[in-house]
C-alpha positions in Angstrom: 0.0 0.0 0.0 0.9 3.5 -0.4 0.5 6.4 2.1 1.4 10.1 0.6 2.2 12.8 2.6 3.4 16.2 0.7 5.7 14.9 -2.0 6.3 12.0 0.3 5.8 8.4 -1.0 6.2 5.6 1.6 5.6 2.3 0.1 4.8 -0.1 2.5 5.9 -3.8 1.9 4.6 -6.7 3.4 5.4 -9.2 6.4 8.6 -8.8 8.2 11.9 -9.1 6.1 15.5 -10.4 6.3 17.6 -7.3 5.5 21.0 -6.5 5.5 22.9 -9.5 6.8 20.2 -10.4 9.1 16.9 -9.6 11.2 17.0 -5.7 11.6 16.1 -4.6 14.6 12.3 -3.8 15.4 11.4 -0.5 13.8 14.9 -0.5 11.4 13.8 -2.0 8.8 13.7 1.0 6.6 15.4 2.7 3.7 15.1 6.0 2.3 14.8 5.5 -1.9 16.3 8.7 -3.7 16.5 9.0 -7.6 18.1 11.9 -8.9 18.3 10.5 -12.6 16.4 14.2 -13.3 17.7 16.1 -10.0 20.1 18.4 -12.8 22.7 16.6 -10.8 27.1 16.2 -12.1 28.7 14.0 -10.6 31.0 16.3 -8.1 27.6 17.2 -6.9 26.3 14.0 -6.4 29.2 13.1 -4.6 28.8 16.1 -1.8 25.4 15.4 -1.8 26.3 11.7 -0.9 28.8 12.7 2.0 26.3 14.8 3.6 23.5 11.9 3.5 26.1 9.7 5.4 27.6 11.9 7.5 25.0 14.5 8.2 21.8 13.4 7.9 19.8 14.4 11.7 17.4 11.5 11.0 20.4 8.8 10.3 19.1 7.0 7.9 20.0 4.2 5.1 19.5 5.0 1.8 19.5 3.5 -1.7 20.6 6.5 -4.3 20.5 6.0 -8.0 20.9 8.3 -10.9 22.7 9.0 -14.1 24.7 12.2 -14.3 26.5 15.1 -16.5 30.3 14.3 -15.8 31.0 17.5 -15.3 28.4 20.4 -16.3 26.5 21.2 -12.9 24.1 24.1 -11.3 25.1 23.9 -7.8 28.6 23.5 -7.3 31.4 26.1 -9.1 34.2 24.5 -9.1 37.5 26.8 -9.0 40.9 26.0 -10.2 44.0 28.0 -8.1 46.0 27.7 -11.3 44.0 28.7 -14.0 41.4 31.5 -12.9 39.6 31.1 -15.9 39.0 26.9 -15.2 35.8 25.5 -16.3 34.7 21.3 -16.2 33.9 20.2 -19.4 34.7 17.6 -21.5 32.9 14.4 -22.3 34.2 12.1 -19.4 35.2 12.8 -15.7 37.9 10.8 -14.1 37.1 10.2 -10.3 40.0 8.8 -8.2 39.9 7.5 -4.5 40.6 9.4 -1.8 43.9 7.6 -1.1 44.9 7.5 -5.1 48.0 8.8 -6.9 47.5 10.3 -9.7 51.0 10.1 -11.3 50.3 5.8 -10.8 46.4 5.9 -12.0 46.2 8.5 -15.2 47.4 9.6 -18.1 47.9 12.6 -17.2 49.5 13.7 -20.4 46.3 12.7 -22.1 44.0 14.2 -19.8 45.6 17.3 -19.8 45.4 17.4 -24.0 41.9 16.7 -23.8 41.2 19.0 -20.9 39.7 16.3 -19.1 39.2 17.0 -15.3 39.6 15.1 -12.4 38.3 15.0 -8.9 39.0 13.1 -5.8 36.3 11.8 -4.0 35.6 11.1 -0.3 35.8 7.2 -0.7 38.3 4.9 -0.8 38.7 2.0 -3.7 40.4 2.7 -7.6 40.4 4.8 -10.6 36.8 4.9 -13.0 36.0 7.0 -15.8 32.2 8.3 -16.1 30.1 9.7 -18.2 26.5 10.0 -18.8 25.9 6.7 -19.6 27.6 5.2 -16.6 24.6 4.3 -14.3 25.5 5.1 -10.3 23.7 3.4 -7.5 24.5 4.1 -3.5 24.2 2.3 -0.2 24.5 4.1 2.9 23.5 1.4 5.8 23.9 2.4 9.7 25.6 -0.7 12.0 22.9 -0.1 14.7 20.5 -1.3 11.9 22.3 -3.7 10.6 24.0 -6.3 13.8 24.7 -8.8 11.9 26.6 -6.9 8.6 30.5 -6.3 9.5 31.2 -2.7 7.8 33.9 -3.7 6.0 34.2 -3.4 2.5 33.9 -7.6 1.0 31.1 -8.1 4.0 29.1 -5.0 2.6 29.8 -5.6 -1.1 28.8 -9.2 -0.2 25.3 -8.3 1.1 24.9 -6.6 -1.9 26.0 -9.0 -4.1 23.8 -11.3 -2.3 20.3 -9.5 -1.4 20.5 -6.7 -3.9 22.6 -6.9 -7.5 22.2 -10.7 -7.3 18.5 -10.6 -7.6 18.3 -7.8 -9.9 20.4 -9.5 -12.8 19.4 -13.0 -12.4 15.7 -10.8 -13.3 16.7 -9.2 -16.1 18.5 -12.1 -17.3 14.9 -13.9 -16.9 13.2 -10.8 -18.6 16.3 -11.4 -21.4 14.8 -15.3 -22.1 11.6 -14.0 -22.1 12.6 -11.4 -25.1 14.6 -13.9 -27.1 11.9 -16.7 -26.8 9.3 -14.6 -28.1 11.9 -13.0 -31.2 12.7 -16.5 -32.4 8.9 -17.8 -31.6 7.1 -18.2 -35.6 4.5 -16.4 -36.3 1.0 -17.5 -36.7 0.5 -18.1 -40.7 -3.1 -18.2 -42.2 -2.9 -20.2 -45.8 -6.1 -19.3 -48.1 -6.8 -22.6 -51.0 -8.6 -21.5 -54.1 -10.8 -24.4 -55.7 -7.8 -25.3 -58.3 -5.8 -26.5 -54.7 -3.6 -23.4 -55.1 -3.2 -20.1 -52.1 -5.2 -17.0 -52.9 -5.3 -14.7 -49.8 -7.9 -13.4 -51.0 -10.8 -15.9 -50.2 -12.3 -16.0 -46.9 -13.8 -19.5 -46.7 -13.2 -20.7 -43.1 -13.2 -24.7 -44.8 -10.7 -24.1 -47.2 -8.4 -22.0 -44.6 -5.5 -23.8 -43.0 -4.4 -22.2 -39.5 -0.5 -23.0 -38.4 0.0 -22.0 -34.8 3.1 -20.8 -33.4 5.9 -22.9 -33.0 9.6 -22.8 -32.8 11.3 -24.4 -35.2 14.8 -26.8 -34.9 16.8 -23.8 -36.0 15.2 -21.3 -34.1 15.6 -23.1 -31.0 19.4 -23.7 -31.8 19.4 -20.2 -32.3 17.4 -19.4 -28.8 19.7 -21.6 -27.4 23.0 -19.8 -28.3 21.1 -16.2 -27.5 20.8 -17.6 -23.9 23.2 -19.1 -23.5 25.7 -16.0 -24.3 23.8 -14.4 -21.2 26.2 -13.7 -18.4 25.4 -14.2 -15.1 26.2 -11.9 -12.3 29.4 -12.7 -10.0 31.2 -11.0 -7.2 35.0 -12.1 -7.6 37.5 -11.0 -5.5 36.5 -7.1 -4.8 34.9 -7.2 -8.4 31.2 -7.2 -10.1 31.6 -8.6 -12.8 29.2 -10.8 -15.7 31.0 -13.4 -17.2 35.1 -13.0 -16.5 34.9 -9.4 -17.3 34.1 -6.3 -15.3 31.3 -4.0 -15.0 32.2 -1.6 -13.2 34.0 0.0 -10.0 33.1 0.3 -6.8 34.2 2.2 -3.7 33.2 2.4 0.1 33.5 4.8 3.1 33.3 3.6 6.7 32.1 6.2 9.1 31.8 6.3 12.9 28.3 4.1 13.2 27.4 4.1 9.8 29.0 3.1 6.2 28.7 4.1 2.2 29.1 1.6 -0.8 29.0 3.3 -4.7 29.3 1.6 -7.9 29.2 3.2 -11.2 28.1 1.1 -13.7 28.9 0.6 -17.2 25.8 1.3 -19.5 28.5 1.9 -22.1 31.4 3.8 -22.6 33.5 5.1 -25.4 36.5 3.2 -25.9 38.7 6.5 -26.4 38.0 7.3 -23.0 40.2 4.2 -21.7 43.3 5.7 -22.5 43.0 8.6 -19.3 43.2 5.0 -17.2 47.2 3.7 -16.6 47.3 -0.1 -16.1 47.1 -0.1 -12.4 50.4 -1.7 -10.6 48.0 -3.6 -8.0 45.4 -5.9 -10.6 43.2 -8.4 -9.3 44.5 -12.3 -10.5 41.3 -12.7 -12.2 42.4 -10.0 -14.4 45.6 -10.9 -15.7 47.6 -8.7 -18.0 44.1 -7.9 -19.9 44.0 -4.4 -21.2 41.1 -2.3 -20.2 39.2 -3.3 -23.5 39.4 -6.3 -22.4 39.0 -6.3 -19.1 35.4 -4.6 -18.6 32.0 -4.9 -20.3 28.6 -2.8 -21.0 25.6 -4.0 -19.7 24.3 -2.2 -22.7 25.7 -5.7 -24.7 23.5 -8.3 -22.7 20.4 -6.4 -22.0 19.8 -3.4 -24.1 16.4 -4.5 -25.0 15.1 -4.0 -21.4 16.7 0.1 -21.3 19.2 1.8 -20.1 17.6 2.4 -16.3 16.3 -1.3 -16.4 18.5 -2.0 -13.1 17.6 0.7 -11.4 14.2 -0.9 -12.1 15.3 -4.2 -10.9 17.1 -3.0 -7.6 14.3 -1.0 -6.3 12.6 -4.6 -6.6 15.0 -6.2 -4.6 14.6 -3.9 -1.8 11.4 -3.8 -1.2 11.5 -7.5 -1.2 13.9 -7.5 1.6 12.8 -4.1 3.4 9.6 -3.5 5.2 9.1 0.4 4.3 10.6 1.5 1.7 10.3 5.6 1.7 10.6 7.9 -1.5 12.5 10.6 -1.3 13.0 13.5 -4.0 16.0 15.2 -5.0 14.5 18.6 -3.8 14.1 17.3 -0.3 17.1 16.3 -0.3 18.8 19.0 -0.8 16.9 20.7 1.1 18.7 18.6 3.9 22.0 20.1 2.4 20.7 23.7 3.3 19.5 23.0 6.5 23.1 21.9 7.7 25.2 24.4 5.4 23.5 26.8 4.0 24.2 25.8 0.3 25.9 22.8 -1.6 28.5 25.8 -2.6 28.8 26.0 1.2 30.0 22.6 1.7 32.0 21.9 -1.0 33.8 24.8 0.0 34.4 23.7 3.7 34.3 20.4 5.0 33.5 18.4 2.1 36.1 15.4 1.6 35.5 15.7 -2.8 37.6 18.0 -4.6 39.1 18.6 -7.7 42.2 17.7 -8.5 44.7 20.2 -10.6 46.3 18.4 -13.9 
């Protein structure tokens, strides 16, 4: 059921769920659902907002954050360079770095100061991505007094996620994926007119002389079926990796607070190959990976389940979590930014004092 309040949605789930590693506490199992796939959002600014959510937010609660985002173009945030007064984002891609990265060991910096591509540091830990507005983020900010059972450390969280959230989700669309290919490679239904002289004419309507051929699949259709689903990946969490298949999907990150936790992953919708060249190979590799190059190494969901769209996870996830939470509450971009002005005034405000994101000078 839904109850509405203002621009409030809280959709009420039913029965009492397992959540988060484990029974939640009574009252706890809750989670605060905030899209901002049309907040106007870039990416710097969905980072601050993030850090303010975990660290800042008077009511403490967990939240599940997706969106899709302008790399760098944004309404809120002015971001200033110290050595080039005149310094404006742009570009087609934004490289994002942890907070502990290097960027001498991570980027091409030679080709990202060509390109004028820019680069921020954000307020979590984990490696090196490149987004853009294709790349599809999602969020996690869970609090350990509602969660006893989940250790906040970064395999245990991206474990329960694995597990009770992005687990569920593809193994859907994968399902919804069958569903598509059965039906494309399903015959149609064929009406055959005879004329008296034993030959077709379409043109009678004589129900006697009609011949009706159902639907059916043939032998090489079903070959065909077969190889369709069977090129489906499935969904895997190896080593500190998502990943379909062998090949990676994404990157991920987490931030462990006092009493609470954050875990981000940016998705790749797709991504322009060119773009791959701002990324070094990275010294430290995970043994799944090899020596593959980057083009070789990750993957577009865009390749196993562009018929279902773009947002089609974001979809899926929001499933999963009100299968495993007992309220899920919608929350809208406005709202929370509102938040953000309660404690500082302005996004402009906190980027410009305590917030942990910050752009880095090529």
């Amino acid at each position: 059921s839904v109850s509405g309040c203002g621009n409030k949605r809280t959709l009420y789930t039913a029965g009492t769920r397992m959540a988060i590693g484990g029974t939640l506490r009574k009252g706890a199992s809750k989670v605060s659902w905030l899209d901002l796939r049309r907040s106007g959002l870039s990416v710097i600014e969905r980072l601050a907002l993030e850090e303010v959510l975990l660290r800042h937010d008077p009511s403490n609660r967990c939240w599940a954050i997706v969106g899709a985002h302008d790399p760098t173009f944004g309404k809120r945030i002015h971001v200033s360079s110290k050595i080039d007064a005149n310094f404006k984002m742009e570009g087609n891609c934004l490289v994002v770095l942890g907070i502990g990265g290097k960027p001498k060991e991570l980027v091409n910096l030679e080709s990202v100061g060509v390109n004028g591509i820019s680069m921020v540091k954000r307020f979590s830990g984990g490696g090196t991505v490149v987004v853009d507005q294709s790349s599809l983020l999602t969020t996690f900010i869970g609090r350990t007094d509602m969660a006893p059972n989940l250790n906040p450390y970064p395999r245990d969280i991206m474990k329960w996620s694995g597990d009770d959230i992005f687990g569920p989700a593809f193994r859907s669309m994968k399902s919804d994926m069958i569903q598509h290919y059965k039906q494309r490679h399903q015959q149609p239904s064929l009406v055959v007119q005879k004329n008296s002289c034993g030959g077709l004419d379409s043109r009678t309507t004589n129900q006697k002389n009609t011949t009706f051929i159902s639907n059916e699949t043939t032998y090489d259709s079903k070959l065909l079926l077969e190889e369709d689903i069977s090129a489906i990946p499935d969904f895997r969490l190896r080593e500190n990796d998502y990943i379909l298949g062998d090949r990676k999907m994404g990157g991920n990150a987490q931030a462990i607070v006092g009493g609470g936790w954050l875990h981000h992953t940016s998705f790749l919708w797709d991504f322009d190959k060119d773009n791959m060249k701002y990324l070094t190979m990275p010294s430290k590799r995970p043994e799944y990976r090899g020596n593959r190059s980057h083009d070789d190494f990750i993957v577009r969901l865009k390749d196993s389940f562009e018929p279902l769209g773009k947002y089609s996870l974001f979809d899926k996830m929001k499933d999963a979590i009100e299968d495993r939470f007992d309220i899920v509450e919608e929350v809208t971009s406005q709202e929370a930014l509102e938040l953000v002005s309660d404690q500082f005034g302005s996004m402009q405000s906190w980027y410009d004092g305590k917030c942990r994101t910050r752009l880095l000078e090529v």
